[in-house]
C-alpha atoms as one frame of an Amber mdcrd trajectory, in Angstrom:
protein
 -26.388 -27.087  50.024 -28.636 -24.934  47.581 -25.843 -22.021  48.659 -23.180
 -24.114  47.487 -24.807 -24.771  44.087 -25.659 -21.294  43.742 -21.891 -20.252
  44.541 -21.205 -23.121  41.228 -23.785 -21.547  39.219 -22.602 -18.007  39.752
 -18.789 -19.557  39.771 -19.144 -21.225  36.277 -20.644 -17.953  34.695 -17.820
 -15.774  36.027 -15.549 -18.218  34.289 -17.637 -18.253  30.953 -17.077 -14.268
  31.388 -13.470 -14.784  32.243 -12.753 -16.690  29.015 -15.231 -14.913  26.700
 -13.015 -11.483  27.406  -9.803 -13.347  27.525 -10.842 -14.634  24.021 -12.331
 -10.987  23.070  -8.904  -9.649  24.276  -6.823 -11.762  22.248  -8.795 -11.402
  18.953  -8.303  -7.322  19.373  -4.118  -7.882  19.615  -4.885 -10.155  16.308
  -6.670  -7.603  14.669  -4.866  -5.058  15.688  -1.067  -6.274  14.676  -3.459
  -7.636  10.916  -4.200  -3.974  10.707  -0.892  -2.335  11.356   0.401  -5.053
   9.217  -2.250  -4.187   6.479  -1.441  -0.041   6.965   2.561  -0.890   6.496
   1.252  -2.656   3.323  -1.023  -0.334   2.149   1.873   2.568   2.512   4.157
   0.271   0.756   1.813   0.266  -2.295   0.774   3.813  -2.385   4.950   4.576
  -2.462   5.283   2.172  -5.575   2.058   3.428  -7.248   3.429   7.175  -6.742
   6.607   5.835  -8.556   4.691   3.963 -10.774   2.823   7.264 -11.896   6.098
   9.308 -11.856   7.817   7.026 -13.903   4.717   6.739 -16.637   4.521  10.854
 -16.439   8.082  10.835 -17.298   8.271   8.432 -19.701   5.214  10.216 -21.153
   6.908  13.598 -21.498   9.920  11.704 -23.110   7.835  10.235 -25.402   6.293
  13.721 -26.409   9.309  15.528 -27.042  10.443  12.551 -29.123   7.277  13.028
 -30.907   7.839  16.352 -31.801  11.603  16.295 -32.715  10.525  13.831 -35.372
   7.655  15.797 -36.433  10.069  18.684 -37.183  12.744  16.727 -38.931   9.714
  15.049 -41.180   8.523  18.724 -41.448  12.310  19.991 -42.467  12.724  16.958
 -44.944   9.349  18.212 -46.472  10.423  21.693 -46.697  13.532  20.414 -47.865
  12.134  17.920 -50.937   9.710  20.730 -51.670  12.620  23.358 -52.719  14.377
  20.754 -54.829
């Protein structure tokens, strides 16, 4: 009889085991598919900021060479009024 409640004993903490690496098992697929999921995200986002920063560069550029064909059509009208 003290066998057979041994063999329970031993029995139950196999099982605790059993479910504590079933459970340990099936948070590392959870984490694992959050993290590819999070990776695919975080690519996503580092593409649109790259755009993001391309676009502002560009629009930057623009903006300069705007700039400066307005400086040099104020500069012209000054030279211009000046020889009146």
């Amino acid at each position: 009889m003290e066998k057979e409640v041994e063999k329970e004993v031993i029995d139950k903490k196999f099982n605790d085991i059993d479910e504590k690496v079933d459970f340990i098992i099936e948070l590392c697929q959870t984490l694992q598919a959050e993290n590819a999921e999070l990776t695919s995200r975080l690519a996503l986002l580092e593409s649109e900021l790259k755009d993001k920063n391309e676009k502002e560069s560009k629009y930057s550029e623009q903006h300069s060479a705007i700039q400066a064909k307005i400086d040099g059509l104020l500069s012209k009208l000054d030279n211009f009024s000046e020889t009146i």
